[in-house]
N, C-alpha and C positions, 0 to 999 in steps of 0.2 A: 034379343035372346042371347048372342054369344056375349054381348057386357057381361048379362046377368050369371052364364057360365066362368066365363074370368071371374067374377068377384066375389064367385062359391069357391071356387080354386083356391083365389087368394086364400079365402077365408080359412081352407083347410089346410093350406102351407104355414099359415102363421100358429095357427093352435098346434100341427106337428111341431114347430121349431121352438116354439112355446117347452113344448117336454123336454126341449133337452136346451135349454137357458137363453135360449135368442129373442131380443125383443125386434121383431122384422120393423115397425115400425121407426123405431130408433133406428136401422138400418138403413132404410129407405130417406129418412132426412140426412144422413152422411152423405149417401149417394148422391144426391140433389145438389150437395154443394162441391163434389167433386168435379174440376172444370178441367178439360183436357186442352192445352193448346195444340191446335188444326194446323198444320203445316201447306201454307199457300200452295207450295210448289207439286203436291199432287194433281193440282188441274190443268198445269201446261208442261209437266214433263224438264221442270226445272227452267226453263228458257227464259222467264223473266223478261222483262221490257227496258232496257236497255237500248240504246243508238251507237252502242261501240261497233256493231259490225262483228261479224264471224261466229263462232260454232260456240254456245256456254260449254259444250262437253269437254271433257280433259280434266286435269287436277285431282284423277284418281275416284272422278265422277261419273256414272253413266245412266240414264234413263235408257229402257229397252221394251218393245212396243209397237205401233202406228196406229190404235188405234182412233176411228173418227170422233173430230170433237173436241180437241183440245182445246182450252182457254189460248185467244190470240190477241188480249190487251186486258185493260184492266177492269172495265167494264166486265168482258163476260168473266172474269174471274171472282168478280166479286157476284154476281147472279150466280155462277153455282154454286158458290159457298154461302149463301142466304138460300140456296133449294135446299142443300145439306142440311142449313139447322133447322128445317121445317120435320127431317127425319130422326132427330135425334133430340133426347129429352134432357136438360141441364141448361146452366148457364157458362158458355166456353169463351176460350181467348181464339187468337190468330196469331200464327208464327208467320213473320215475312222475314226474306232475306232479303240486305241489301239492295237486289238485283231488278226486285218488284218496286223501286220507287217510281212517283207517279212524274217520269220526267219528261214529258209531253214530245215536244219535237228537239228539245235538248240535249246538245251530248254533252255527260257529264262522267267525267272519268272518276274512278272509284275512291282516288286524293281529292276529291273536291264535293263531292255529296252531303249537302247538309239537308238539317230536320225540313225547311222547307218542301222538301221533295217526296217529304209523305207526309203533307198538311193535311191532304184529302183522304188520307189511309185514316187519319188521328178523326176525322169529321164523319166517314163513314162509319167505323167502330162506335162510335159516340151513339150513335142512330142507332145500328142493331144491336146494344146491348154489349158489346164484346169489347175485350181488352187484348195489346197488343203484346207480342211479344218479340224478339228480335233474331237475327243473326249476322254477322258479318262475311262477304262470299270475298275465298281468296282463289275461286277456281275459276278456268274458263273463260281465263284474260290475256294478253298479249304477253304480262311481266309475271305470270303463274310460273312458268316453267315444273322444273320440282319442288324448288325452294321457294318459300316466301319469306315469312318472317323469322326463318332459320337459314337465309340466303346470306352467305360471305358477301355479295355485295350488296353494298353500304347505301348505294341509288336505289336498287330491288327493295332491300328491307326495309330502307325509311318513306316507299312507299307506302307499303302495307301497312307498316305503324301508323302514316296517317292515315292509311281508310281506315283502319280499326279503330285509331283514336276519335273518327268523326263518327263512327257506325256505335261508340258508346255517346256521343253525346246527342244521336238521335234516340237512342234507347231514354236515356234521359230526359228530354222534349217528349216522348211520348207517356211514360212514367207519370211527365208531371199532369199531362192533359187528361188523364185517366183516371188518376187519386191513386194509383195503385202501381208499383214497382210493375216495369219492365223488364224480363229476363232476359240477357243479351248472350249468347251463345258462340265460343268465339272455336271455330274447326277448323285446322287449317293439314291439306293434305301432305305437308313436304315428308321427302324422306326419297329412297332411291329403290331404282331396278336392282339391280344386282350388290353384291356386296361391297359395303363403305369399312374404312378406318379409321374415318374420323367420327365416331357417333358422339363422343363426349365434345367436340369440338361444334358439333349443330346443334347438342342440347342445351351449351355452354350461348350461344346465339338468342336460342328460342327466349330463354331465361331471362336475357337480358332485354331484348325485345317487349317481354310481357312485363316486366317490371318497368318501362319505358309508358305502355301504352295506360299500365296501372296506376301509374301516378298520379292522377288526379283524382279525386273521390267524388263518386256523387251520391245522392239521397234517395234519387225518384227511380233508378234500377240496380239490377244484382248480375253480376259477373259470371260465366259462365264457361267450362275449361273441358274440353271433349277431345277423346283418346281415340283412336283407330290401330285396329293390328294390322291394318293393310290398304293401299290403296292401287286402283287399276296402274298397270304398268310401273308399282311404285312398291313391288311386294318385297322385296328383303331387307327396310328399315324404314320405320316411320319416326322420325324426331319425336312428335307428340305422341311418344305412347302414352297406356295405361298408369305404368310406373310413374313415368315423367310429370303426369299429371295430378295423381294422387300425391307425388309428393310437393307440388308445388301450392295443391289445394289445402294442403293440411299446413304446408309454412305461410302459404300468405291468407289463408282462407277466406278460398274461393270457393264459389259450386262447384261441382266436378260431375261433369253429366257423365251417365251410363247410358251409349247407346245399345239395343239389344241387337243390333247387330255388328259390332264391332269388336267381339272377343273371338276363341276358339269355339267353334260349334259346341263341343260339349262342355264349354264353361257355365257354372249358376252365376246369372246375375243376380239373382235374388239373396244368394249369399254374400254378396257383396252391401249391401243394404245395413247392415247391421255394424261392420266396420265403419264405413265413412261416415255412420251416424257420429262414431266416437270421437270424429278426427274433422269435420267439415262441418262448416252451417248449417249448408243444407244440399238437398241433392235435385239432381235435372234429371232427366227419365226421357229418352227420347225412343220409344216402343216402336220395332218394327218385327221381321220376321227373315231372320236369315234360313240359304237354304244352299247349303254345299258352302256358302261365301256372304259375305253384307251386299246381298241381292236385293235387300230394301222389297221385299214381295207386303202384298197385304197382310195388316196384322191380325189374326186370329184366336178365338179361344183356345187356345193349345197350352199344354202342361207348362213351358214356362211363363208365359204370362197368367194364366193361376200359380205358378209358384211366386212368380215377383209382387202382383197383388196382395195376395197372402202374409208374406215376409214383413211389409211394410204396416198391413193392418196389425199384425201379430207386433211389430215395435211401436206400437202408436204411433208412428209417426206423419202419419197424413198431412198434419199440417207445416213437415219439413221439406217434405217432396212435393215436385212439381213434374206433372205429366204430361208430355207434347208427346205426339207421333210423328216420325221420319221413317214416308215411304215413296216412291214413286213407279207405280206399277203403269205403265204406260200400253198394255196389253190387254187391259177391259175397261169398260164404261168407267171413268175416274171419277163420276158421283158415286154408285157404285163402291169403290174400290174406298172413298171417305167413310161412306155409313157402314160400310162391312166393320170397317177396321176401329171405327169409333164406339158403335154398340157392341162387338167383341171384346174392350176393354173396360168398359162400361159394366160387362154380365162376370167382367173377371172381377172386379171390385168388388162389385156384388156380394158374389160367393165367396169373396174373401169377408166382407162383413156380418156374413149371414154364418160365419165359422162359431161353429160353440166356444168360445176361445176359455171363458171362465171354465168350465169340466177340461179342456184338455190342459190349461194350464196347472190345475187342480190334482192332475192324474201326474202330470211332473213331477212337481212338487212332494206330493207322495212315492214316488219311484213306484207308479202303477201303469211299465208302460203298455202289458199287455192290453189291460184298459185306455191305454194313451191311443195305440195303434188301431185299436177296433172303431176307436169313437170318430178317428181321423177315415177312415175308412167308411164308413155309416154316415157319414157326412157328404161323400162324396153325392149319395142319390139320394138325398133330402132335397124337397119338391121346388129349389132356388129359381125353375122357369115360370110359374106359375108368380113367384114374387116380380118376378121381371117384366110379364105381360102384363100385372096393374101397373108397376112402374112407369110402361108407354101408355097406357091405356091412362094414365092420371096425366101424365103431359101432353096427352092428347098428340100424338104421333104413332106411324101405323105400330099396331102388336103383331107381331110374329114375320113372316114373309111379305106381310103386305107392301111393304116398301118397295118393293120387287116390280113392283104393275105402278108405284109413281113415278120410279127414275127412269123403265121406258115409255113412260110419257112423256115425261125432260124429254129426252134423247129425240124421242118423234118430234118435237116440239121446237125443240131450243138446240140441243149440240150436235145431232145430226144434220140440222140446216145451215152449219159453218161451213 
């Protein structure tokens, strides 16, 4: 009985959306192909499995929390991200850092980590369906300090060139095992506490560095260049800002990710979307939810992530942007805290495709905006949950809250018993 109510619902969402030029249909197979990559590091709190010994935190990094349960090897991290996509409808990647190689009882310091070391990562993805995506970790290391690969010394930063150099030629290896480019994501926290005099003198470093580590080309992944306004203990200059990065994206063009929580609170990323279309390949997305600061909270249906959705449905460009989440909320059930954050952008896409885009583009173009703004407006409570709940209910994953009552069965089950 409640299918058959879902699928009267549906029925009557799509003949509403019908009158005003939406084919839900068409919508719903967009949605299906939109893949978000999953960011490993939500399940242990960033910690990663490493044998170097001492605290991952530092580098302008912090997970904040104690919640029970956390992923403690690779195994259980990989069981809750296979419970995860029993919750959520689509075909997705996995972001790993570095940090998560499979290096058994090995120490292998971050100058010496090759593809070998996630043969099992390439073999397990292969099995569930999913494609890998990358990142390079410069935090939370002996030779972190503030600087890395903007470090005046020449030991310091020709280490990190080569983890990064080797952290793209595993992107590479996994790219090729895949059929499908590897996005490798390169964030690196330097910059200082208090005020510097030399900013053009470490971005003059950075520069040279990355043009160091770029020099070789490959085929099977795509480059990746992330800005921060700030990192803990590192708040009044970040080398790699925004600026620095966009302009290096646009001269050697590279991706240039947008994390959403790396600008001023009241900056639009969304507007940003439209520029770096003109000036970059393509673009990275790494969605999360700042709050006072890049608190990395859960990310949620909130006005900017309907405005960044939006933005990018509104410039066709879907098939330039790539969407990963970066969060780490270490404060509630971290299944949980995936499928919140995964079907909250999932229902923001949505309603970005389910937008009458044809009449309101229509109403522009005529300088009809009072007709522009009502129709933007009137769109807002057009019946988009009703499209959502056949959605799960056709991928056969819970509809509405039900998800609620199977991750604390996980928890009774499986992450309460760590």
């Amino acid at each position: 009985m409640k299918h058959q109510s879902l699928l009267q619902s549906y029925e009557i969402a799509k003949e509403r959306y019908q009158a005003v030029g939406v084919d839900v249909e068409k919508a719903l197979a967009e949605l299906q192909k939109i893949a978000i990559s999953i960011h490993c590091w939500q399940a242990d709190d960033v910690v990663g499995f490493e044998n170097l010994g001492g605290n991952i935190g530092g580098g302008g990094i912090q997970a904040t929390g104690n919640y029970p349960g956390r992923a403690r090897n690779i195994a259980e991290l990989r069981a809750d991200i296979e419970k995860v996509l029993t919750l959520i409808a689509g075909s997705h990647r996995l972001n790993l850092h570095e940090i998560y190689g499979d290096f058994g009882s090995e120490t292998v310091d971050r100058d010496a980590v090759e593809p070998r070391h996630f043969a099992s990562w390439m073999d397990w993805a292969k099995q569930k369906g999913l494609k890998l995506d990358f990142n390079s970790t410069s935090f939370g290391h002996p030779k972190s300090g503030d600087l890395t690969l903007a470090n005046p010394d020449k030991a310091i930063r020709d280490f990190w060139i080569e983890h990064t150099k080797r952290c793209r030629l595993i992107s590479e290896e996994m790219g090729k095992a895949q059929g499908d480019p590897c996005i490798m994501n390169l964030w690196i926290h330097d910059g200082s506490k208090d005020q510097t005099v030399n900013r053009l003198k470490y971005r003059q470093i950075l520069e040279n560095s990355l043009d160091e580590i770029f020099a070789t080309d490959y085929k099977n992944m795509k480059d990746c260049i992330e800005a921060k306004l700030f990192g803990i203990a590192l708040e009044s200059y970040t080398v790699g800002s925004y600026d620095f990065y966009l302009g290096y994206g646009a001269k050697k063009q590279k991706i240039v990710t947008l994390d959403t929580g790396h600008f001023h609170l009241t900056e639009s990323i969304a507007d940003k979307i439209s520029s770096l279309l003109l000036f970059t390949p393509e673009i990275m997305l790494h969605v999360s939810r700042p709050i006072r600061w890049d608190s990395d909270h859960v990310t949620i249906m909130n006005d900017d992530i309907l405005d960044l959705a939006k933005e990018i449905v509104r410039a066709d460009a879907l098939p330039r942007v790539h969407i990963g989440l970066d969060y780490f909320d270490a404060s509630i059930n971290r299944i949980g805290a995936y499928v919140i954050g995964i079907r909250a952008t999932q229902k923001a896409f949505l309603q970005a495709l389910l937008e009458p885009i044809a009449a309101l583009r229509k109403y522009e173009e005529n300088a009809q905006y009072f007709e522009r703004l009502a129709l933007l407006e009137e769109a807002k409570t057009l019946p988009w949950n009703a499209v959502w709940d056949y959605f799960c209910l056709k991928n056969n994953i819970p509809v509405g809250e039900a998800y609620i009552g199977e991750i604390q069965k996980y928890e009774r089950e499986v992450t309460g018993k760590r």
